[in-house]
C-alpha positions as YAML, in Angstrom:
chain: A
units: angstrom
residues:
- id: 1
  name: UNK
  ca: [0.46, 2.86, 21.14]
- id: 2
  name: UNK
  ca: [0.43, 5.47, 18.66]
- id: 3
  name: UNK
  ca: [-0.79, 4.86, 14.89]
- id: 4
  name: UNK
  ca: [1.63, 5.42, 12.12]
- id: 5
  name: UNK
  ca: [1.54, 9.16, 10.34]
- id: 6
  name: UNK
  ca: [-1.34, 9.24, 7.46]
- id: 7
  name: UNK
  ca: [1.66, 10.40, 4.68]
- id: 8
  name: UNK
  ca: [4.35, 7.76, 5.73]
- id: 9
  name: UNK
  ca: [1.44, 5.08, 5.48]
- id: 10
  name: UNK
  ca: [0.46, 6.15, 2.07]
- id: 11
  name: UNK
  ca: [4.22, 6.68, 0.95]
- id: 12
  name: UNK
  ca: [4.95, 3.28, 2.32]
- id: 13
  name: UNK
  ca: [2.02, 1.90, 0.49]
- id: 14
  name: UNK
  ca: [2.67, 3.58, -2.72]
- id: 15
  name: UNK
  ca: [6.21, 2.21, -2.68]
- id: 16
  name: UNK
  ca: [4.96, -1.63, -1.98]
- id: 17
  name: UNK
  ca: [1.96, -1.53, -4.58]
- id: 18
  name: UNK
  ca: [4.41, 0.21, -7.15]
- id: 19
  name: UNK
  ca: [7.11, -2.14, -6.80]
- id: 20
  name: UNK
  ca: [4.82, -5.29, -7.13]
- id: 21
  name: UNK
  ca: [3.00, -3.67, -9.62]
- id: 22
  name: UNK
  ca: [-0.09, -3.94, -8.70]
- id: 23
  name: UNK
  ca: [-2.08, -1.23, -10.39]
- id: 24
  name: UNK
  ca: [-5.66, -1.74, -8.83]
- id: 25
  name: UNK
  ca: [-3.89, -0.87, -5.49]
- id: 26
  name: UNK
  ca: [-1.63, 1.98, -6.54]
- id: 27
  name: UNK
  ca: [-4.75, 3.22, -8.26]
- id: 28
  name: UNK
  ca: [-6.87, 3.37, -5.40]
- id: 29
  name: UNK
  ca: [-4.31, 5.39, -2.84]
- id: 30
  name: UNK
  ca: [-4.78, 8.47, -4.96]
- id: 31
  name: UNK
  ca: [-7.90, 11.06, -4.42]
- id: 32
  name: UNK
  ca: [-10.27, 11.39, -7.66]
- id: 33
  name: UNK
  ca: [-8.22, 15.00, -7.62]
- id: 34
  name: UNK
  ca: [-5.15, 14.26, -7.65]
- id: 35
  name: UNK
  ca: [-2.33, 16.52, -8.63]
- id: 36
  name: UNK
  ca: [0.55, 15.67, -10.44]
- id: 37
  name: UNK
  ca: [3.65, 17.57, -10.12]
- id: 38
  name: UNK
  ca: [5.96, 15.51, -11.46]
- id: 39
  name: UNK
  ca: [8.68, 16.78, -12.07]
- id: 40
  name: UNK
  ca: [7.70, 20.70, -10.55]
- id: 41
  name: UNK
  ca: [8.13, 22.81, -13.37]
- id: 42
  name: UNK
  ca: [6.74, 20.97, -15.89]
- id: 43
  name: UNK
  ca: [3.18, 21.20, -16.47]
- id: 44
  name: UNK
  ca: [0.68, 19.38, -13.49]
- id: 45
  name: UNK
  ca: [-0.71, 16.38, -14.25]
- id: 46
  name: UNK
  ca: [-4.68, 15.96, -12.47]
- id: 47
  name: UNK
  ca: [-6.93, 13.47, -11.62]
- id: 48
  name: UNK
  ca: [-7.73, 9.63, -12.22]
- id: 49
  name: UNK
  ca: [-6.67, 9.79, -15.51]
- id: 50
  name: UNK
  ca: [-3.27, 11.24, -14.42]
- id: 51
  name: UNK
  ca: [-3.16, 8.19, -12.39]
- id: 52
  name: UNK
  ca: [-3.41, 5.62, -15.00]
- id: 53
  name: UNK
  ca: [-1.30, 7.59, -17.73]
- id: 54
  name: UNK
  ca: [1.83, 7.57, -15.00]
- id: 55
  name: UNK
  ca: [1.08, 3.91, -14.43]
- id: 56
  name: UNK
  ca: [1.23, 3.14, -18.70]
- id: 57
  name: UNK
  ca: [4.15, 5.43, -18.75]
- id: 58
  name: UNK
  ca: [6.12, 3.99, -16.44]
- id: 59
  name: UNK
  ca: [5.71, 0.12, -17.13]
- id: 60
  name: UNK
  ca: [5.92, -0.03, -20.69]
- id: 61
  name: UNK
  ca: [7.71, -3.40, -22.49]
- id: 62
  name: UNK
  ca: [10.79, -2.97, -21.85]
- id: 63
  name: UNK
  ca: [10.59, 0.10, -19.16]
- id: 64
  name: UNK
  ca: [9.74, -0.92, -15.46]
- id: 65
  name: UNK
  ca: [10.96, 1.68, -12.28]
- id: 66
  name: UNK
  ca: [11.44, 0.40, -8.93]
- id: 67
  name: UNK
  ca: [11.28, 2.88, -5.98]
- id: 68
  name: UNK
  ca: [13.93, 2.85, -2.73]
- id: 69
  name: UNK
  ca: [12.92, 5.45, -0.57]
- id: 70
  name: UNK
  ca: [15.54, 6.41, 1.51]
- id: 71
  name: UNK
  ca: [14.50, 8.67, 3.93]
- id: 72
  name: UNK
  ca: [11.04, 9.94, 5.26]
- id: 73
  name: UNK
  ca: [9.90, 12.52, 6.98]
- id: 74
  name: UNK
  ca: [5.99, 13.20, 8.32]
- id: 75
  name: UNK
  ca: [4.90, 16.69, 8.39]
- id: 76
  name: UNK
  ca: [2.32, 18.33, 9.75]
- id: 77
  name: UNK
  ca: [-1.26, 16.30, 10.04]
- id: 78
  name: UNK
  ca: [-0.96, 15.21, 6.00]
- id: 79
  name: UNK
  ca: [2.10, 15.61, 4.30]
- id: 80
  name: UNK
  ca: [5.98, 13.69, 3.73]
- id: 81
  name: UNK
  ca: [8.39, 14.31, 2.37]
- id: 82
  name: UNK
  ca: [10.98, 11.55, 0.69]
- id: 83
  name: UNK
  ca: [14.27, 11.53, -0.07]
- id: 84
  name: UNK
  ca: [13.78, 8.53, -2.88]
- id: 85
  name: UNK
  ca: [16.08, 6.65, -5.27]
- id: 86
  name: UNK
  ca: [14.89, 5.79, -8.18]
- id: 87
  name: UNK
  ca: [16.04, 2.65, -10.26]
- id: 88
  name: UNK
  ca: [14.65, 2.11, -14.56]
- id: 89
  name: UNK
  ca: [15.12, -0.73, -16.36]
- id: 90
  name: UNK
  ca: [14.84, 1.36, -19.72]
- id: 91
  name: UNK
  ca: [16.14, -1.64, -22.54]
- id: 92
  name: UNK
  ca: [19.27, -2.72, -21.81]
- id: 93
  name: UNK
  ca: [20.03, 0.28, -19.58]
- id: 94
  name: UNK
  ca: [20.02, 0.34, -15.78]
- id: 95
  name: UNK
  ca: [19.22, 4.35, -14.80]
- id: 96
  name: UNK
  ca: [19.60, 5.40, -11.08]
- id: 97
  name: UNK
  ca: [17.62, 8.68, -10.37]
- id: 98
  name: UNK
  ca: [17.48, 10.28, -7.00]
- id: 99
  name: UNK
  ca: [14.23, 12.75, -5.72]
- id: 100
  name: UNK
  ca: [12.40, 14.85, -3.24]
- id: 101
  name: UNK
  ca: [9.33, 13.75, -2.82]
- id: 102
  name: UNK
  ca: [6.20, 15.77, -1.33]
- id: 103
  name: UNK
  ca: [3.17, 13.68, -0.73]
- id: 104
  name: UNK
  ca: [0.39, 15.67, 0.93]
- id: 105
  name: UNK
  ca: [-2.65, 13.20, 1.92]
- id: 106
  name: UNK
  ca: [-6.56, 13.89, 2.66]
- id: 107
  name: UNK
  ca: [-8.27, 12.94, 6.06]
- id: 108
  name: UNK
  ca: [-9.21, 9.66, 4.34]
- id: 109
  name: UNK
  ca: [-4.99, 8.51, 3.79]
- id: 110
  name: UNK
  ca: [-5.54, 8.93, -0.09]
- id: 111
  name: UNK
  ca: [-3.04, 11.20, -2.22]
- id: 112
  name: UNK
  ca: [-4.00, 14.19, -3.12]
- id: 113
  name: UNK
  ca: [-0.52, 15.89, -4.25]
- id: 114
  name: UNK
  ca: [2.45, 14.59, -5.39]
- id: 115
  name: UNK
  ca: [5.58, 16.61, -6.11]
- id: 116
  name: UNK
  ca: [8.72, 15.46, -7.09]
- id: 117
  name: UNK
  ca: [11.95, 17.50, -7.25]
- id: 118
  name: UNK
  ca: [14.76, 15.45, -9.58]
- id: 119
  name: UNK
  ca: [17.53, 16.37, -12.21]
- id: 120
  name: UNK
  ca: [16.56, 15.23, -15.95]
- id: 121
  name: UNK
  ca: [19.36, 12.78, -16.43]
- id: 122
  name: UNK
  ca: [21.53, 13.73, -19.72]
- id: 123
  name: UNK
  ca: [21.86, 10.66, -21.21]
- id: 124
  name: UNK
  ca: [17.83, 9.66, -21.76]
- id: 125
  name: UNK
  ca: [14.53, 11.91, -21.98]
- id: 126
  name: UNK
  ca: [12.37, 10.87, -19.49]
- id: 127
  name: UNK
  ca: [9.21, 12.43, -21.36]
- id: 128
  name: UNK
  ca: [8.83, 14.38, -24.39]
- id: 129
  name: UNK
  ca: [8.07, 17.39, -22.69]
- id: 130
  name: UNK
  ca: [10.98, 17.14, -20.50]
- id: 131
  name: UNK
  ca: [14.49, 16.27, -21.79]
- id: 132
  name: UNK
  ca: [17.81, 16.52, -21.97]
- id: 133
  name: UNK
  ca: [19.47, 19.57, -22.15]
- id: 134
  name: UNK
  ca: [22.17, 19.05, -24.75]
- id: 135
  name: UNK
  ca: [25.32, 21.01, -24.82]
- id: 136
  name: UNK
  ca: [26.38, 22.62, -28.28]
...
């Protein structure tokens, strides 16, 4: 019996602690070094405090994100990569985004990298440093 890939365990365990919310957990899969690339190009986001500033992001009244990975794919001895959809509850507004994910993982299963690959949708910024482009 083989054990499951290091990356698709901590993907698949980011996904469940995420979607239940349950910060202490999603905390503790990440490295004290994390690194935040998220979305690549804009500028990298590190460590714990990283962590916790996605987390308030993200579930803010009136702003919760549910993850649907469709697709992953182990790679190497520590990384994944995930094809995800992305579902926000953003006010009265239902926004689908889809991503490529890269999780790489230490020897220990925690996250170390993160980089996500996504359009900005048009109709919403999802952060101030990254918005919609706006035609004139």
């Amino acid at each position: 019996m083989t054990s499951e890939h290091l990356a698709v365990t901590a993907v698949k365990a980011h996904v469940d602690t995420w979607n239940s919310m349950d910060r202490a957990r999603w905390v503790a899969l990440f490295s004290p070094d994390v690194v935040f690339e998220d979305p690549v190009g804009a500028p990298p986001k590190v460590g714990v405090d990283a962590v916790h500033k996605t987390w308030d992001r993200s579930f803010t009244p009136g702003r919760r994100w549910t993850l649907h990975p469709r697709q992953i794919v182990a790679g190497g001895d520590a990384e994944a990569a995930v094809v995800m959809h992305n579902v926000g509850e953003l006010g009265d507004k239902r926004v689908e985004v889809n991503s490529v994910e890269i999780f790489t993982v230490g020897h220990d299963g925690r996250i170390e990298r993160v980089r996500a690959f996504f359009d900005q949708p048009t109709e919403f910024a999802l952060a101030d440093w990254f918005t919609p482009e706006r035609s004139e």
